[in-house]
C-alpha positions in Angstrom: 42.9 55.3 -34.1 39.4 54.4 -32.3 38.9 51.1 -31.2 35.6 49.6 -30.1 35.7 47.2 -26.7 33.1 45.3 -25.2 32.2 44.5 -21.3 29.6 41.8 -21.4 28.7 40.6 -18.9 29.5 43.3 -16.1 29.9 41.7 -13.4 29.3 42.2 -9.4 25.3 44.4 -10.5 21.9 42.9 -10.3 20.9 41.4 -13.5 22.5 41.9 -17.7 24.3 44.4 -18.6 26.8 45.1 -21.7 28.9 47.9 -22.4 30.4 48.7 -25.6 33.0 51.8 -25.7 34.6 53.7 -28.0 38.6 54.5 -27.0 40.7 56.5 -28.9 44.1 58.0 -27.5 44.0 56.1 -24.3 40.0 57.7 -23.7 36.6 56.6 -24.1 35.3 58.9 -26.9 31.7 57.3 -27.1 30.2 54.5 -25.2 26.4 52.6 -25.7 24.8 50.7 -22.3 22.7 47.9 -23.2 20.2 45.3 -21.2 20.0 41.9 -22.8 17.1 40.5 -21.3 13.3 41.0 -22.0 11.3 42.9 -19.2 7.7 41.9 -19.4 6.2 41.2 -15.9 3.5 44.6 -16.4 2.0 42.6 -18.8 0.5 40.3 -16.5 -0.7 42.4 -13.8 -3.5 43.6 -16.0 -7.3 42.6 -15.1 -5.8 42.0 -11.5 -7.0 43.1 -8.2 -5.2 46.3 -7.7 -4.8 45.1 -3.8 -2.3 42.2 -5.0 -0.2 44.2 -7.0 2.3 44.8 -4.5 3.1 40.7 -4.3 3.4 40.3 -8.1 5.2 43.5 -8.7 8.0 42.4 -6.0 9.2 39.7 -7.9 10.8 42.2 -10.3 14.0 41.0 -8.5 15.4 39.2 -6.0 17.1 42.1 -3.8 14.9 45.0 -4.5 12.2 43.3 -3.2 10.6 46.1 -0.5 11.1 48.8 -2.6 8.7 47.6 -4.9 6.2 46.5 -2.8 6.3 50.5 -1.3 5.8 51.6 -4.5 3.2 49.8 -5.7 1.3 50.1 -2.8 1.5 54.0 -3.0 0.2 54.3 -6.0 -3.2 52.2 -5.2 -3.0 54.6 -1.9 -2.3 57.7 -4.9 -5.5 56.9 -7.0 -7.6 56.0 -4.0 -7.1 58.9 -2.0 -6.2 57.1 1.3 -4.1 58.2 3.8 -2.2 56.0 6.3 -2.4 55.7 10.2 0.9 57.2 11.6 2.4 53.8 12.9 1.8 52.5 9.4 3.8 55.6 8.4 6.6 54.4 11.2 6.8 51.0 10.3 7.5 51.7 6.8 9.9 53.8 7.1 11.8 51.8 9.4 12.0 48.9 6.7 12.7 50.9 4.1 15.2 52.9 6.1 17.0 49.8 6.9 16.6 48.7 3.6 18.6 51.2 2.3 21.2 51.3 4.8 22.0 47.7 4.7 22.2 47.8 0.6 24.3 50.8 0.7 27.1 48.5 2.4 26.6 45.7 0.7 27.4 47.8 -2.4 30.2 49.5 -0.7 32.4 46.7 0.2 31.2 43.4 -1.8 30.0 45.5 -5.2 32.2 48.6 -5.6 35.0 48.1 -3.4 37.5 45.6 -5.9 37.4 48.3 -8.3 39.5 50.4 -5.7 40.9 47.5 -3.3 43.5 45.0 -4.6 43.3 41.8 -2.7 46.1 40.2 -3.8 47.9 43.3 -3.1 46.7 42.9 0.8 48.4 39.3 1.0 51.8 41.5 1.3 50.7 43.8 3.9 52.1 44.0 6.8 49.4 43.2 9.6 51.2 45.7 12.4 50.9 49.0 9.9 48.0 47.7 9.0 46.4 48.2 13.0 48.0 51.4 13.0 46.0 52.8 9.7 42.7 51.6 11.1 43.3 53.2 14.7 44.5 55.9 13.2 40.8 56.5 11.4 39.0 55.1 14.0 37.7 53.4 17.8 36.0 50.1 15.8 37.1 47.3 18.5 38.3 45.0 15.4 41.9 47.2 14.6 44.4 44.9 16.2 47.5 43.8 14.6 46.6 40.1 15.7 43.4 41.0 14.4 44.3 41.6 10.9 47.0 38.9 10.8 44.0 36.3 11.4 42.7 37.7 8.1 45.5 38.1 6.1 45.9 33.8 6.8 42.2 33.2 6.6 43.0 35.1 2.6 46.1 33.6 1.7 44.3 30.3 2.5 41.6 30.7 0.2 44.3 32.3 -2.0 46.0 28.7 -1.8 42.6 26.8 -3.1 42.3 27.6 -6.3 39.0 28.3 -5.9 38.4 32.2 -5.7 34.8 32.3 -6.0 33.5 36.3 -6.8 37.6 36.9 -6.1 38.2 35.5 -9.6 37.2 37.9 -11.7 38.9 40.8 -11.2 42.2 43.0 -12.6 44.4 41.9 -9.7 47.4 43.9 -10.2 46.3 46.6 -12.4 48.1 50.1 -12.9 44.8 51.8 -11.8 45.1 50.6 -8.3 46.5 52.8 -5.8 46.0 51.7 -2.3 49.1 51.0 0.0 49.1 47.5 1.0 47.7 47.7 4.2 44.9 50.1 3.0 43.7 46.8 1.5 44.2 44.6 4.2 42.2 46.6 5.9 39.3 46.7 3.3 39.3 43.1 2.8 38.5 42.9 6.4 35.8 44.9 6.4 34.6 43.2 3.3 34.3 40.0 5.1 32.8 41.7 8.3 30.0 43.0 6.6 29.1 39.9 5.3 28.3 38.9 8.5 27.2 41.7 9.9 24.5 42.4 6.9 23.1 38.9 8.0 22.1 40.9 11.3 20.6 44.1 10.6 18.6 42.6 8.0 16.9 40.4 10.6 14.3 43.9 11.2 12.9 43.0 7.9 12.2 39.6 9.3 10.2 41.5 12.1 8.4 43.7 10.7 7.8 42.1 7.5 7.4 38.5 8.6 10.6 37.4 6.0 13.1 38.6 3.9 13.2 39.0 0.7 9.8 39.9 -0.1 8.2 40.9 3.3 4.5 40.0 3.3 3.2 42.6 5.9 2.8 45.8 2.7 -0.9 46.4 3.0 -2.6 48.5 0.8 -3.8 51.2 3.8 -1.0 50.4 5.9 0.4 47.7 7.5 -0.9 44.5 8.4 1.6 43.7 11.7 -0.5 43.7 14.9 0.9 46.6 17.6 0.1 45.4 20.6 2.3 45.6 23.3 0.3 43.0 26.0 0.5 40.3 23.3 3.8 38.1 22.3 2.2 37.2 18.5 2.2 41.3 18.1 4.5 44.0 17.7 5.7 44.5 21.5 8.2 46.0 23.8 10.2 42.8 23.3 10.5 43.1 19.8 11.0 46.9 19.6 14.1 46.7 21.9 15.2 43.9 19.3 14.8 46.0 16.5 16.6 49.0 18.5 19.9 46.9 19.2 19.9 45.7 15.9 19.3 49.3 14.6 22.3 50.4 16.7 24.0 47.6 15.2 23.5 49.2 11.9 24.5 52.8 13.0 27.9 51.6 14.7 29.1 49.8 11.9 28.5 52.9 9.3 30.1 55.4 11.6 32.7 53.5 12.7 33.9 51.1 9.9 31.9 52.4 6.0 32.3 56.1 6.4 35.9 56.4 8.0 36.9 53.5 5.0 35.4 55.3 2.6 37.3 58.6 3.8 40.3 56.6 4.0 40.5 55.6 0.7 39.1 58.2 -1.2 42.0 60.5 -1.1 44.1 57.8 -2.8 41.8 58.1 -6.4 41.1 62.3 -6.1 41.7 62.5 -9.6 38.4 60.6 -9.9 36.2 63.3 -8.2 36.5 64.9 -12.4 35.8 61.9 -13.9 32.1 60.5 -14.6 30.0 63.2 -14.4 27.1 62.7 -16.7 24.3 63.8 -17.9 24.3 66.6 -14.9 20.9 66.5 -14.4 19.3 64.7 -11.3 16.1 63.5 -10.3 14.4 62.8 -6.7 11.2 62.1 -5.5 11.9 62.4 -1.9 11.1 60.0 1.0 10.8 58.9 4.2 7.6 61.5 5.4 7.9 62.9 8.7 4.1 62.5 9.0 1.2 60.5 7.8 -0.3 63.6 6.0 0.3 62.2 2.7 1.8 65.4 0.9 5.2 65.9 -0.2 6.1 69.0 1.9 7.4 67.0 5.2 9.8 64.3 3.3 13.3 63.6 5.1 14.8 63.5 1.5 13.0 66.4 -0.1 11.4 66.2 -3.8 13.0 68.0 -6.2 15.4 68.2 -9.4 19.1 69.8 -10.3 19.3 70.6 -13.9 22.8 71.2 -15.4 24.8 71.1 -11.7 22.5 74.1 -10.7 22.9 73.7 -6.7 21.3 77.4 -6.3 18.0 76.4 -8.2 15.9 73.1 -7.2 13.3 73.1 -9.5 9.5 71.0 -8.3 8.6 67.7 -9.8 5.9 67.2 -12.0 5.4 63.7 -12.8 3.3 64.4 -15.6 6.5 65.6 -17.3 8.1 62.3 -17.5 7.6 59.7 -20.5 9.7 56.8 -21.4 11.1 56.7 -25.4 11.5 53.3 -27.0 13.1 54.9 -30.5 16.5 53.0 -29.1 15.1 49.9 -26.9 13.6 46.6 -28.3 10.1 47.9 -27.9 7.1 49.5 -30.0 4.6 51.6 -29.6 1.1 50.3 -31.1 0.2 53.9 -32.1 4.0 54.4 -33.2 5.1 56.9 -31.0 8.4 57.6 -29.7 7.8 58.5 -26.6 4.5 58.1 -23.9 3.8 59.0 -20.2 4.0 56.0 -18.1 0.0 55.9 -17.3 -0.1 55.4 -21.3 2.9 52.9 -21.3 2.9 49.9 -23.2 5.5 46.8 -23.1 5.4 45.5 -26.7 8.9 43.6 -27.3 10.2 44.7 -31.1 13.9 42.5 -31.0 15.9 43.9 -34.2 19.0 43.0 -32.7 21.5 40.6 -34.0 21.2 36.7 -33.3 23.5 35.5 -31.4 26.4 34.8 -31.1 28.1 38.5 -32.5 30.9 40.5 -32.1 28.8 44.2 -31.9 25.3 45.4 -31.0 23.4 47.8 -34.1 24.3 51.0 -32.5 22.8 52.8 -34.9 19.3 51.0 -34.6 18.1 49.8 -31.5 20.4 48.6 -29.2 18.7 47.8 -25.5 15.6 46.3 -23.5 15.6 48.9 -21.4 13.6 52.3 -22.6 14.9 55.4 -22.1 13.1 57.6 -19.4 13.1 61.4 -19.9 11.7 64.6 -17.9 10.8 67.1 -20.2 12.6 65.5 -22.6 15.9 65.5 -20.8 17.7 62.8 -18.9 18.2 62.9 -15.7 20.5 60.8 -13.1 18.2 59.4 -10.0 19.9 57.3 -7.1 22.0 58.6 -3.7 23.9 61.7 -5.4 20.6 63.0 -7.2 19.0 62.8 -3.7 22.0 64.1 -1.2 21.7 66.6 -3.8 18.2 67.9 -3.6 18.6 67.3 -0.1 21.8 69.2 0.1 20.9 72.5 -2.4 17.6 72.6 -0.6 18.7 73.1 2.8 18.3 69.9 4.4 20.7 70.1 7.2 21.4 66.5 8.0 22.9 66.7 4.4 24.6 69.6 4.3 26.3 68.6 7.7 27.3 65.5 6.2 28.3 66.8 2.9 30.5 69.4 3.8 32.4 67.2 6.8 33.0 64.8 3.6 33.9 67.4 1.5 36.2 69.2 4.0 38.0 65.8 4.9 39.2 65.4 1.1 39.8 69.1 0.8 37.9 69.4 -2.5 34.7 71.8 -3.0 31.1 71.1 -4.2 32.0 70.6 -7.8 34.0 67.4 -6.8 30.1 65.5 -6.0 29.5 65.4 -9.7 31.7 62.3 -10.5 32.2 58.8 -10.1 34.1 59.3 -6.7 31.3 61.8 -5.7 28.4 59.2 -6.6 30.3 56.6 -4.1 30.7 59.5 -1.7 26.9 60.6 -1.8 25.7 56.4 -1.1 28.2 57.4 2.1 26.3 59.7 3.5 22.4 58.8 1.9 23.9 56.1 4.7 24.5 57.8 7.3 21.6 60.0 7.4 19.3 57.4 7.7 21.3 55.2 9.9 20.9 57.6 12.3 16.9 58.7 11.3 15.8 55.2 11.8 16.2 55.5 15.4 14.2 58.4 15.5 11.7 56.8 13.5 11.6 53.2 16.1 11.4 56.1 19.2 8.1 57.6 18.0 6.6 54.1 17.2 7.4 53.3 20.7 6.0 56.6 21.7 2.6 56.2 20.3 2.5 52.6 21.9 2.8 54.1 25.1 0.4 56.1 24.5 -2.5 53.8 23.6 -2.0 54.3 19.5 -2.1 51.1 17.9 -3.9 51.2 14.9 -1.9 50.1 11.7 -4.6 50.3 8.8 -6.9 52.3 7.1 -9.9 50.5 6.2 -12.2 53.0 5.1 -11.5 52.2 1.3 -10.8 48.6 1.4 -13.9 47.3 -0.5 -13.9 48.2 -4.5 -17.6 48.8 -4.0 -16.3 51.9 -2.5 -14.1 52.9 -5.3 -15.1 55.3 -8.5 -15.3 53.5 -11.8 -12.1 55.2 -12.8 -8.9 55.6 -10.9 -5.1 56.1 -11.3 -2.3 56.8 -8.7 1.4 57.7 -8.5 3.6 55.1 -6.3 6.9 56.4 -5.6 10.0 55.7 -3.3 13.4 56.2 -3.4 14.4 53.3 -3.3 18.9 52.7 -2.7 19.3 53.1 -6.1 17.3 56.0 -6.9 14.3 57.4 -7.8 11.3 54.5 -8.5 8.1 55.2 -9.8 4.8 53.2 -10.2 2.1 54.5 -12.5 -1.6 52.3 -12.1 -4.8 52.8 -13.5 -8.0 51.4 -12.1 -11.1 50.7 -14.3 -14.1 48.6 -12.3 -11.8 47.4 -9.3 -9.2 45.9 -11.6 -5.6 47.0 -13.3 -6.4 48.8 -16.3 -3.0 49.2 -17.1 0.4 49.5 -15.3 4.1 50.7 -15.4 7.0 50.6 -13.6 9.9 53.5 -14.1 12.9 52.0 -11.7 16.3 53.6 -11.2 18.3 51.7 -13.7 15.8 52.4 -16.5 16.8 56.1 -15.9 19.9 55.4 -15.5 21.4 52.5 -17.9 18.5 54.1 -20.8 20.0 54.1 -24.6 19.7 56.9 -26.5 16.1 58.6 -27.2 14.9 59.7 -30.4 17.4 63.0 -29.9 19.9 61.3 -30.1 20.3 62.7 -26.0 22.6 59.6 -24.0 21.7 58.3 -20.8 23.4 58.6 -17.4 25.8 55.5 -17.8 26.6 56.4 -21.5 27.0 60.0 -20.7 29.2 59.6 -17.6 31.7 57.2 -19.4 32.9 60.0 -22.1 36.1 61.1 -21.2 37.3 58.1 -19.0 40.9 56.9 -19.1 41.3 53.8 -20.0 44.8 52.1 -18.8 44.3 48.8 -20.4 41.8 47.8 -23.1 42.1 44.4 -22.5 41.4 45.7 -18.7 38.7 48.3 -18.6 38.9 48.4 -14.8 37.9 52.1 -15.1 34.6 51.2 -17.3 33.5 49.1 -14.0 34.3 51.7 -11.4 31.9 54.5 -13.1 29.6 51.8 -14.2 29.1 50.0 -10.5 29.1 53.9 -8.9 25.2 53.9 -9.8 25.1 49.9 -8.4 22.8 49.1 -11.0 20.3 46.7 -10.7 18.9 45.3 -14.9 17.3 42.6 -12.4 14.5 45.6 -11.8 14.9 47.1 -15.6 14.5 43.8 -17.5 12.4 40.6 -16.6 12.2 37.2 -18.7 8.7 36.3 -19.2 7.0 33.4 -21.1 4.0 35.2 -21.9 2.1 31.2 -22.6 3.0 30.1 -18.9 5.4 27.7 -20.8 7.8 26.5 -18.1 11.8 27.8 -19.2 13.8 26.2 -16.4 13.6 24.2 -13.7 15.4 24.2 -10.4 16.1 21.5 -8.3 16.3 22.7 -4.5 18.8 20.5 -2.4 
């Protein structure tokens, strides 16, 4: 007999999210992904200088701050026609390279990691086994048994609180779990030492971008930072070597500690490499250009898509392909359409929904505040996997190094990337790579320093007097969790219009007017379910994509009423 269960909120992602699934005989036979909060910031970048987008449009959330600033600013760059100096191209992809790096960790170990690592489970382990597993799988200094001892006391004292914080809400316990006790210990560990160790690498942002979150260096042209390497309020030689250690840092910690834990406990949950699948479509607009050209040709992440798990054919991108449908989502259209490109988008709230409180969203109406993005009328998966993909079928061979090292240490083949353990295999490596490229990127900055090049901006087009009367551009980055797009148009040097297509809209979309699910939906058919009154499995698919409803859905009082207030102490 089918049974309907609720996950509201999930917990441990960015932002609202609710899942409602279908089980019958121990599987989830449907399943329907739904925002619960209203997404309306777009609406108030209109009749602004297209300049100051980048600052307004970075306040979509509180974490994926960069990204959107990127994005924004490349597609005022896209409908200007301006092209970048080369440090500007350096800069940027150091931030955003570290950017990525650091968030894949954080989602590793503080995000994703309780739905494989029981904690209470490491309170029994037994600290001496424990130093032996992590030798075992590598040189990091911090493996000793006195080492992990410290830990396990440091735990069981919290433990003995009564006060477990983001520990409390969890499945402690449950069947699912399959890690030998010291496996665990040694996770929790590494949990805690990326805590502190993200506090670190994240300092570059603070360099380069002046703070973090939202790093106020972005410049429409480039990059505002002075390069200078004769003056201390500049970029200099001081600051570079900074920015190197701490970029080292970065790498040591992903080679030594994320990738060999993530290898270690992978082959504990195989049977997840055929669970979670999807849609099997995937989406990526590439990143990270080797040069300041402008085109799409020299990305380190190539553009491209996979349609239907075709690894032998990556078809191009055409933007113009993609529209966003609202037939599902709390939204209308004014001209009543289902569908519309993003350069035609619109972000008129249509709440049918129940009133609160109720048992069950309208699943046969409209269900979400998130619209449902489609290419050519099909979905398509964006975020790490979609782009180690790409990068992998089209020959990229930092990825196909990495991919088949991972693939040969679990001993399963190419099909095994299309799952939930493959998605948290692929933010692995989409790690890696560019844990190791943004040293590359720091060496040619320091390159062109030596040699003389210090220009940072493009000012050729900086005055709207220069502009045409019309104008739209194309922003895009791949930001950690996928593929982001920013769509702008330009009437008489102000925003005419504007949209924002981010990963978890492609990704945690309702149904479209096909009836076709989205990614989240799509990849929960078929999952076990152990315990209904502990859907542990719904949250380990569900956090594999890390989503982020923060960047999807945004509460705006369209009257400048004030909501909330909060006191600072």
């Amino acid at each position: 007999m089918a049974k309907k269960i609720v996950v509201d909120p999930i917990t441990r992602i960015e932002g609202h999210l609710r899942i409602e699934a279908q089980i019958e005989g121990g599987r989830i036979t449907d399943a329907w992904s739904s925002s619960t909060a209203f997404r309306g910031i777009e609406t108030i970048l209109k009749g602004r200088d297209p300049r100051d987008a980048h600052h307004f449009v970075q306040r979509f959330c509180g974490v994926c701050t960069t990204v959107h600033s990127m994005a924004s600013i490349r597609a005022v760059e896209d409908a200007l026609k301006i092209q970048i100096p080369d440090n500007a191209r350096l800069i940027r992809n150091i931030i955003m390279g570290i950017q990525n790096v650091q968030d894949h960790v954080i989602h590793f170990y503080h995000l994703h990691a309780l739905d494989w690592v029981d904690i209470v489970s490491a309170l029994s382990a037994d600290p001496k086994k424990t130093a032996q597993v992590a030798q075992s799988i590598s040189n990091w200094p911090l493996s000793s048994a006195t080492y992990f001892k410290g830990v396990q006391d440091r735990v069981k004292a919290f433990v003995g609180t009564g006060r477990l914080g983001p520990f409390a809400n969890a499945y402690w316990g449950h069947s699912a779990y399959k890690l030998p006790a010291e496996a665990n210990l040694m996770a929790v560990a590494h949990y805690l030492e990326a805590l502190e160790w993200q506090k670190d690498v994240i300092k570059i942002h603070a360099i380069l971008g002046s703070k973090n979150p939202h790093p106020q260096t972005f410049l429409v042209g480039g990059m505002s930072i002075p390069v200078d390497p004769d003056s201390q309020n500049a970029l200099n030689a001081d600051k570079l070597a900074l920015i190197g250690k701490l970029l080292k840092k970065a790498r040591a910690f992903v080679e030594q500690v994320y990738i060999p834990d993530l290898l270690a406990v992978a082959p504990a949950y195989l049977d997840w490499a055929a669970i979670g699948g999807g849609v099997g479509n995937y989406l990526s607009y590439g990143d990270f250009p080797m040069d300041n050209s402008g085109g799409i040709d020299n990305l380190y992440f190539p553009r491209g898509i996979i349609m239907g798990k075709d690894l032998a054919n990556v078809l191009p991108v055409d933007e113009q392909k993609i529209t966003e449908d609202v037939t599902r989502s709390w939204y209308e259209y004014s001209d009543g359409r289902a569908d519309k490109h993003p350069y035609d988008g619109e972000t008129n709230p249509n709440y049918t929904g129940p009133k609160p409180p109720y048992d069950f969203l309208d699943t046969d109406g409209k269900y979400s505040w998130v619209k449902s993005p489609r290419y050519n009328g099909e979905p398509m998966e964006v975020g790490p996997l979609a782009r180690v993909l790409v990068a992998y079928a089209s020959g990229n061979a930092d990825a196909k190094g990495a991919v088949d090292f991972v693939l040969g240490k679990l001993g399963v083949g190419a099909g095994a990337l299309f799952s939930t353990l493959g998605r948290t295999a692929a933010r692995g490596i989409d790690c890696l790579m560019l844990a190791q490229k943004t040293e590359l990127w720091l060496q040619q900055l320091t390159d062109n320093m030596g040699r003389g090049i210090l220009e940072v901006h493009n000012a050729e087009k900086w005055e709207p007097s220069t502009w045409p009367k019309e104008a739209q551009g194309f922003g895009y980055h791949e930001a950690p969790r996928g593929a982001l797009g920013h769509w702008i148009r330009i009437e008489n040097g102000a925003i005419k219009n504007y949209q924002a297509v981010v990963p978890s809209t492609w990704n945690a979309g309702p149904r479209d007017a096909a009836g076709k699910m989205g990614p989240y939906e799509s990849a929960l058919i078929g999952t076990p379910v152990a315990d209904e009154k502990q859907p542990l499995e719904i949250l380990r698919t569900i956090h594999s994509f890390d989503p982020c409803l923060a960047c999807a859905v945004h509460v705006l009082d369209a009257r400048g009423n004030e909501i909330i207030k909060v006191k600072a102490l």
